[in-house]
C-alpha positions in Angstrom: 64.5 121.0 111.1 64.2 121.9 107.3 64.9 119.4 104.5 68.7 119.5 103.7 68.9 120.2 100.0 70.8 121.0 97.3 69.8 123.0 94.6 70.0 126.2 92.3 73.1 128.2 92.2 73.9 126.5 95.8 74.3 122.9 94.1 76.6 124.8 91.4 78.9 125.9 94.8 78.3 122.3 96.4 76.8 124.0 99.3 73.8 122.7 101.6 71.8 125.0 102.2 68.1 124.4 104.2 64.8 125.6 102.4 62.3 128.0 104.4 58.8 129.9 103.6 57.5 132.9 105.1 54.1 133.5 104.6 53.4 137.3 104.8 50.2 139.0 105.3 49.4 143.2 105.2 48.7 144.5 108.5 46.1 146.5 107.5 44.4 144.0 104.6 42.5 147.3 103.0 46.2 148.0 102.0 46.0 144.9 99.0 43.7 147.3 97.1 44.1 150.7 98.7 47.6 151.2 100.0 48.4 154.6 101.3 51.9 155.7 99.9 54.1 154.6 103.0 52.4 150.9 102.2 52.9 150.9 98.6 56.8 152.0 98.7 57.6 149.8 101.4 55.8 147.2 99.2 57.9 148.3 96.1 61.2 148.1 98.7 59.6 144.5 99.7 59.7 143.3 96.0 63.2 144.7 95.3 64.9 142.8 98.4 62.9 139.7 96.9 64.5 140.6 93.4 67.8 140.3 95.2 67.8 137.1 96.9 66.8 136.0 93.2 69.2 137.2 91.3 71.7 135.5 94.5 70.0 132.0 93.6 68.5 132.2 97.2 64.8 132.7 96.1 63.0 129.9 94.9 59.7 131.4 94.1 57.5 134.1 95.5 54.0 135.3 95.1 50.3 135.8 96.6 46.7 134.7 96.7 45.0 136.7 94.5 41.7 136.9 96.7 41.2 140.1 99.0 43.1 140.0 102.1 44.8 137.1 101.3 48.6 136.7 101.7 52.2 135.7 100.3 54.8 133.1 100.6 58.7 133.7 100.0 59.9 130.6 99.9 63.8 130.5 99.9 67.4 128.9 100.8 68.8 129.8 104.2 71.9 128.5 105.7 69.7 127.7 109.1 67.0 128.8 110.7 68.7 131.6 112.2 69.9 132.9 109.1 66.5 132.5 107.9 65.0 134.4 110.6 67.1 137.1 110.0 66.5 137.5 105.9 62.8 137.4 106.9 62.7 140.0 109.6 65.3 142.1 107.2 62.6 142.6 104.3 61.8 145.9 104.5 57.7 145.6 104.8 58.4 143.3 107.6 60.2 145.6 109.0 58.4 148.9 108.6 55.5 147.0 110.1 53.7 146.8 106.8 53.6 143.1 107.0 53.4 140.3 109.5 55.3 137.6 109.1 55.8 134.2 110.0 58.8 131.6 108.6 58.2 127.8 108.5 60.8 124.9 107.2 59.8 124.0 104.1 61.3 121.8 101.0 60.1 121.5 97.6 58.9 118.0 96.8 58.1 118.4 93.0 59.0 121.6 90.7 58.7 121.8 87.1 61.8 121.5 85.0 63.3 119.5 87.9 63.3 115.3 88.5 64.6 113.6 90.9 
C-alpha cells in the first residue's frame, strides 16, 4: 500500500490521494540516442501526457538518468493503485510499446520548498 498523503493541488481540494513511480525504460536502448521517427514522436506524445498530469497537480516530478540506456521515473498522485495502473499503461510510449514499464508505491520523504 502507498503512503497516504496530501499534497499539491490535491491538499488545496482536501483530497487524499496515494503517491506512485513508474520507472520507464526504451525497449530498444539504442533509441536514447538514435530514435527512429515512430520512437521519437511517441516520445514527444510521452512528454506531452506527462505535461498534462502537471499542469492537473498530479505530477510530482519526472525525469531520466542521463547515462546510455538508462531509464526514467514518473513519479505521481493516483487515487489507488488501480487508477495508477491505468495512468501508467495510458502514456502513450507505454503503450505503442516504445517503453516498458513498471509502477511501484512510492512517497516523498523530503522535497525542497516543502517541511514537514
Amino acid at each position: 500500500m502507498a503512503a497516504r498523503v496530501c499534497a499539491g493541488c490535491s491538499a488545496q481540494r482536501g483530497q487524499f490521494v496515494e503517491q506512485f513511480a513508474y520507472v520507464i525504460n526504451l525497449t530498444r536502448p539504442e533509441a536514447w540516442s538514435d530514435p527512429n521517427e515512430f520512437e521519437a514522436g511517441k516520445v514527444r506524445e510521452h512528454f506531452a501526457y506527462l505535461q498534462g498530469y502537471l499542469s492537473a497537480g498530479r505530477l510530482i516530478l519526472a525525469g531520466r538518468v542521463m547515462t546510455p540506456g538508462g531509464f526514467g521515473i514518473i513519479v505521481f498522485e493516483a487515487e489507488d493503485e488501480a487508477a495508477a495502473q491505468r495512468q501508467m499503461e495510458a502514456d502513450p510510449a507505454v503503450a505503442a510499446g516504445v517503453m516498458r514499464a513498471e509502477l511501484h508505491p512510492f512517497r516523498v520523504a523530503l522535497l525542497r520548498g516543502e517541511t514537514g
